[in-house]
N, C-alpha and C positions, 0 to 999 in steps of 0.2 A: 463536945460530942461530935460525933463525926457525921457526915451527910449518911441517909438511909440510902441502902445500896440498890434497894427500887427507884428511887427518886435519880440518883446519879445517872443509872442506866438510861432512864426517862430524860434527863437533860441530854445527856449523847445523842443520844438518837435524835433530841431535835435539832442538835448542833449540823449533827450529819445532815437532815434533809432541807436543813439551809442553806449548805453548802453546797450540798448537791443542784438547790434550785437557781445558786447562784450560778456552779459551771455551766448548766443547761445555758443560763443566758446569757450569758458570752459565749459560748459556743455556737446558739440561736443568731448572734452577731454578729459573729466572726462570717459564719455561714452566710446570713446577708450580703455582706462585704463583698464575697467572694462572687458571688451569685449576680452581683449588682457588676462586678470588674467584667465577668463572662458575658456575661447578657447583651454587657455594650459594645460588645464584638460587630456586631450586629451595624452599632452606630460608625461605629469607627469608616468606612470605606466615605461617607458625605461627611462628617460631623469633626470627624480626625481623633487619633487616640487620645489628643489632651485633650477634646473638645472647643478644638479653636478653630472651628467651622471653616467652609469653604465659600468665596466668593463664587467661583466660577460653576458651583453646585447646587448654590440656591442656600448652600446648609449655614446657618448662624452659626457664631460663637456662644456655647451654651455653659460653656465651663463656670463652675459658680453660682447656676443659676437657684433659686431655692426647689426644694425638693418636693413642697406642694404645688410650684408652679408647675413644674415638670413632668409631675402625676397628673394634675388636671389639665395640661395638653394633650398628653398620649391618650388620656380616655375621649378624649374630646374628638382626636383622629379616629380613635379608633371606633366610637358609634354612629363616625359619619357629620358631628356637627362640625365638623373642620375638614377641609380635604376633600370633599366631597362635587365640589367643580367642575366639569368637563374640562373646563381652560386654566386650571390649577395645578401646572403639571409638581411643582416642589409639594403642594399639600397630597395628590394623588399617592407619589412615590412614599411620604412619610404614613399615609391612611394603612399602605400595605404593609408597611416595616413596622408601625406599633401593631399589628395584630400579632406579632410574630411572638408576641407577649403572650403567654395564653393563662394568666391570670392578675388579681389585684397587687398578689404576694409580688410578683415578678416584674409589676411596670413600678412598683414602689421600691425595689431592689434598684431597679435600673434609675429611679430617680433620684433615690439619696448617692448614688456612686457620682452623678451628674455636680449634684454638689457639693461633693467633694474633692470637686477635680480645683484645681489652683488658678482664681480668675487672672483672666489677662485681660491689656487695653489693646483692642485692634486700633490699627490706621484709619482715620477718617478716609472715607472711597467716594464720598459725594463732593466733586469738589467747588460746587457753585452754592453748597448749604450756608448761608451766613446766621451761628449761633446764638448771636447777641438779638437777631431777628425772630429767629426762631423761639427766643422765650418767652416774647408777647403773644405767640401764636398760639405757646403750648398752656396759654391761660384755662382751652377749651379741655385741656387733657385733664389738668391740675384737681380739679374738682375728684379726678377716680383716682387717678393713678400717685395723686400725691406732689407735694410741689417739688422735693428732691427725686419724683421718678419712683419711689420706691413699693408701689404696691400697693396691694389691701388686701391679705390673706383671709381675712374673712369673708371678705366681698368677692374674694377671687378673680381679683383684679391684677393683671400682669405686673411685675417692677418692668420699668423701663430704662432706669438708670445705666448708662454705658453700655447700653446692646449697638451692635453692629445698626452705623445709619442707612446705609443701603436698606438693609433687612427692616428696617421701621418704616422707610420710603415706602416700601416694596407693598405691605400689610395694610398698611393706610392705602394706598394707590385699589388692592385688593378689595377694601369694604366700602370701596367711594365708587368700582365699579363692578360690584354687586357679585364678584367671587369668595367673598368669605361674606357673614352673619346675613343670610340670609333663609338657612336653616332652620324649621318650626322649631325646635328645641335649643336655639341658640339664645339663651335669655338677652346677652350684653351687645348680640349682633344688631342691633334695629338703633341703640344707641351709638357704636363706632359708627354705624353708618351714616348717620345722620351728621357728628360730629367730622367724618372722614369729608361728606359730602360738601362741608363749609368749607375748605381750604382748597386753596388754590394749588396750583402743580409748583408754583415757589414757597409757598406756603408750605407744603409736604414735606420738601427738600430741608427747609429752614427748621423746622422741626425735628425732622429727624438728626440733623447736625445737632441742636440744641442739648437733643436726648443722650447722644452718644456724647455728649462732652460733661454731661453729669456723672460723678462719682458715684459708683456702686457700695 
C-alpha cells in the first residue's frame, strides 16, 4: 500500500524546513566570514592584511591566533582593562580601534577572520635573547600558560607559543612597570605583575627569545 497522501505531504514539508534551516546557516556563515574579512579593514593599516603585524608600529603578528583569545582581548581594550595608561601609547591607539566594534556579533566576527588567517614565523628581533636560558626563566610562566606556551582557554590565559619576542619583551616590561594589570577589574593583572616583577631585564629578554622559538 502506498504512503497516505497527508503523511507524504507532512514529510515534505519537514524535509523543506530542514533544508531551509540548513541554508539559513551557511548563509549565517558565509555572512560572518564576510563581515569578519570587512571589519578587519580597520586592522589592516598597524596589524597588515595578512596579520603579520608591524615592528616599527608596536602591532604583533596576530595571524593564527585563536579566536577566543582575540575576543577576549578586544573586550578587554575595549572596557578599559587593557589600554587604559597614559604612557601606553600601542594599548591607547588599540582601546580606540576595538571600540570601532560596536558589538559582541562584530568583535567575534573579527576574531575568528584573525584565525583564519595562515600563521607565520617572524624573525627573532631581540638579538641578545639567549633561548636555552630563557627556558629556566619561563618555569614562572609554565604553571598558566602551559610548558609548550599554549594557553588555558578556560582560564583564559593567553597562548604564547611563537608570538613575536619583542612583543612579549615589550608586555612583561609593561606589567613589571605598572602600565598594564593594574586595573580593579583586571583579575590576572596582580599575578603577571608580580611574576613580571621577578625577572630581570635579561631575564625578559631570555624569555621572550625562549617563547618566540616555541612551536605554535
Amino acid at each position: 500500500m502506498g504512503m497516505p497522501f497527508g503523511r507524504m505531504i507532512a514529510i515534505v514539508g519537514t524535509l523543506a524546513g530542514i533544508l531551509t534551516i540548513i541554508g539559513c546557516v551557511r548563509s549565517s556563515a558565509a555572512g560572518d566570514a564576510i563581515a569578519g574579512a570587512e571589519l578587519f579593514g580597520a586592522c589592516v593599516p598597524c596589524h597588515g592584511a595578512s596579520g603579520e603585524g608591524s615592528t616599527a608600529l608596536g602591532a604583533p603578528s596576530i595571524a593564527g591566533l585563536p579566536a577566543w583569545y582575540v575576543s577576549a582581548q578586544l573586550e578587554r581594550f575595549q572596557t578599559g582593562v587593557r589600554g587604559q595608561h597614559a604612557d601606553d601609547a600601542e594599548g591607547l591607539r588599540m582601546q580606540a580601534m576595538s571600540r570601532q566594534l560596536r558589538s559582541e556579533t562584530e568583535t567575534r566576527a573579527v576574531a575568528r577572520h584573525v584565525e583564519s588567517l595562515p600563521r607565520a614565523t617572524s624573525a627573532p628581533a631581540i638579538g641578545g635573547g639567549d633561548a636555552a636560558a630563557g627556558q629556566r626563566a619561563y618555569l614562572l610562566c609554565a604553571s598558566c600558560h602551559g610548558v609548550t606556551g599554549s594557553g588555558f582557554e578556560a582560564g583564559n590565559v593567553p597562548p604564547l607559543a611563537g608570538m613575536d619576542d619583542w612583543y612579549v619583551a615589550t608586555q612583561i616590561r609593561k606589567f613589571k612597570n605598572g602600565m598594564r594589570g593594574t586595573m580593579p577589574d583586571d583579575a590576572f593583572g596582580p599575578v603577571m605583575r608580580a611574576v613580571a616583577a621577578s625577572l630581570s631585564a635579561e631575564d625578559i629578554e631570555e624569555v621572550a627569545a625562549y617563547v618566540h622559538a616555541l612551536s605554535r
